[in-house]
C-alpha positions as CSV (number, residue, x, y, z in Angstrom):
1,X,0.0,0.0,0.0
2,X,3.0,2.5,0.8
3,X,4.4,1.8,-2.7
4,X,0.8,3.0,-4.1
5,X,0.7,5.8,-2.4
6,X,4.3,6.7,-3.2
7,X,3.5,6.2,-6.9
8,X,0.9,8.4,-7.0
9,X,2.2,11.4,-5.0
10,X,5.4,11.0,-7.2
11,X,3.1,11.2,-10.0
12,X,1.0,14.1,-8.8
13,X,4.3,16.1,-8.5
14,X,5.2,15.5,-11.8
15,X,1.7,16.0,-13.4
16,X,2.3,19.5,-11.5
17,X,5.3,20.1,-12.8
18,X,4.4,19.7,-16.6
19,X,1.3,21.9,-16.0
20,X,3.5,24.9,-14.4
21,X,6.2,24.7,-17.3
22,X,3.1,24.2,-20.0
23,X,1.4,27.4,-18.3
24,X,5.2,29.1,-18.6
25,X,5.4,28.1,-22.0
26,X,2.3,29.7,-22.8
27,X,2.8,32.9,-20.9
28,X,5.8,33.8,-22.9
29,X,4.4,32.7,-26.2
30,X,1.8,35.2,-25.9
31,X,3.9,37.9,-24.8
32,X,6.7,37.9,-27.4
33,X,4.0,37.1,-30.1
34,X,2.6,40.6,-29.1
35,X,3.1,43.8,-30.5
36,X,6.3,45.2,-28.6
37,X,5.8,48.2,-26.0
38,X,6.9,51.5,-27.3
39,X,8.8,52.9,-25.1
40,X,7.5,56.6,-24.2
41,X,10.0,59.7,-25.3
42,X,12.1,61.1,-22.6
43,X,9.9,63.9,-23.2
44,X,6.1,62.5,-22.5
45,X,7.1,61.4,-19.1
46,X,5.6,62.4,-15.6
47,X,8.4,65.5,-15.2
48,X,10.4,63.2,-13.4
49,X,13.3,63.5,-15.9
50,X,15.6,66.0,-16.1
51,X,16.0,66.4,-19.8
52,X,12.2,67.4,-19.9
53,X,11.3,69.7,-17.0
54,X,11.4,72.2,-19.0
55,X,7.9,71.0,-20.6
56,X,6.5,71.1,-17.1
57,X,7.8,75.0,-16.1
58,X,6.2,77.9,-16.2
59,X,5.7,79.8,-19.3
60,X,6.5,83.5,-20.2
61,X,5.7,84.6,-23.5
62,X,7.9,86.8,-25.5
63,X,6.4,90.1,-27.4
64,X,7.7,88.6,-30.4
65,X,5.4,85.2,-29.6
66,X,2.6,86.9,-28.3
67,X,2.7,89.0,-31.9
68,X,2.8,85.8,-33.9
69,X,0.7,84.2,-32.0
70,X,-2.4,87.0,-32.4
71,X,-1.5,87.2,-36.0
72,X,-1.6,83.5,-36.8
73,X,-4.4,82.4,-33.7
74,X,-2.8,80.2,-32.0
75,X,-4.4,80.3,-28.3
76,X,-2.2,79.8,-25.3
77,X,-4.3,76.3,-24.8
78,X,-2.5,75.2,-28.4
79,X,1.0,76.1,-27.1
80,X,0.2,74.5,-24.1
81,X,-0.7,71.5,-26.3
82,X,1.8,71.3,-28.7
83,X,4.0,71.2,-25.7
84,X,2.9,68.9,-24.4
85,X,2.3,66.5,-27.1
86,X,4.2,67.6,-30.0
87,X,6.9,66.5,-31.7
88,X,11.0,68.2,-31.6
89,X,12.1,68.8,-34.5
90,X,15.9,68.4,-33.9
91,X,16.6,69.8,-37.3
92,X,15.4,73.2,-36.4
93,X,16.4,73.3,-32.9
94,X,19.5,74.6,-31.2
95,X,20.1,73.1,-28.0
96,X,23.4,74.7,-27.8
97,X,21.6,78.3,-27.5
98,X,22.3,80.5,-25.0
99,X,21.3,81.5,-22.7
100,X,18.9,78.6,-22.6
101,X,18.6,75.8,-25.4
102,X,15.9,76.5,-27.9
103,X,13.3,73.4,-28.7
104,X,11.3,73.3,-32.1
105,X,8.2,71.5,-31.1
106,X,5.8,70.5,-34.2
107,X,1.9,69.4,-34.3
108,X,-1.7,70.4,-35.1
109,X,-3.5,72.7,-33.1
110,X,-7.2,71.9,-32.6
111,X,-8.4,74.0,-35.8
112,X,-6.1,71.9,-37.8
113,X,-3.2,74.3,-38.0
114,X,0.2,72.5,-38.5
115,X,2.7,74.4,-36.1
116,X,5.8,74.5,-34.8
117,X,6.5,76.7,-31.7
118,X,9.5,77.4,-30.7
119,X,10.4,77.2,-26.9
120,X,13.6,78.2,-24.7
121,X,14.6,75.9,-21.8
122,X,15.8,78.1,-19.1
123,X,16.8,77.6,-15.5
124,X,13.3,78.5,-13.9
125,X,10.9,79.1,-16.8
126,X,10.0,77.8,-20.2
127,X,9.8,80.9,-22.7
128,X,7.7,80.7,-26.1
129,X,9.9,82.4,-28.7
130,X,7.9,82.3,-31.8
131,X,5.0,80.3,-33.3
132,X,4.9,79.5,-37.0
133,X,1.8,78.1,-38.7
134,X,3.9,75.7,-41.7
135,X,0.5,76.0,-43.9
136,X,0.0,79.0,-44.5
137,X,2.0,82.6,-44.9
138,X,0.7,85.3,-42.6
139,X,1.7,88.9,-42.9
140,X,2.6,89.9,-39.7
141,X,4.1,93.1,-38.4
142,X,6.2,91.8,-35.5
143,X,9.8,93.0,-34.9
């Protein structure tokens, strides 16, 4: 009767043991036959990083923006969009500016506008330089 019993919980343990690599095996078939996570930009995080405080600061406008901005309409809510959810375009940016690194950030405002917005990183603030709607030429007056 003892070698029965022995049998069977030796069995039992191995039954066990097929069923928890079999439910392994399936686990990580189905995650690697998933689409892979994109990792988020640097940039669309929490604030936490320090290559993209400058997103989360304060914003001061410059006369030159505030001019643009009024002659193109692009609201304050759109920079604050574009912001945060644009993309930089490296191309036109110059991180090496001083006194604070200049970001060209690109998107579509609300209305459909495709913009790019150009924003100084500085110590303590984030300053809106100038906005440019890439669709259409405005005349504006601003020097």
């Amino acid at each position: 009767m003892a070698k029965s019993s022995a049998k069977g919980s030796v069995l039992l343990i191995v039954l066990l043991a097929i069923a928890l690599i079999t439910v392994k095996w399936i686990k990580s078939c189905h995650n690697s036959s998933e689409t892979p996570v994109k990792e988020t930009p640097a940039w669309k995080d929490d604030g936490r990083n320090k290559r993209s405080e400058w997103r989360y600061r304060t914003l001061e406008y410059t006369q030159h923006a505030r001019c643009r901005m009024q002659c193109r309409n692009i609201s304050e809510a759109e920079v604050n969009e574009i912001l945060r959810n644009g993309t930089i375009n490296y191309k036109k940016s110059n991180l090496n500016d001083k006194p604070c690194p200049t970001y060209a950030i690109e998107g579509n405002t609300n209305d459909g506008q495709k913009v790019r917005i150009v924003f100084a990183a500085c110590k303590s603030t984030t300053r809106v330089v100038t906005t440019i709607d890439l669709g259409v030429e405005h005349e504006c007056d601003c020097n």
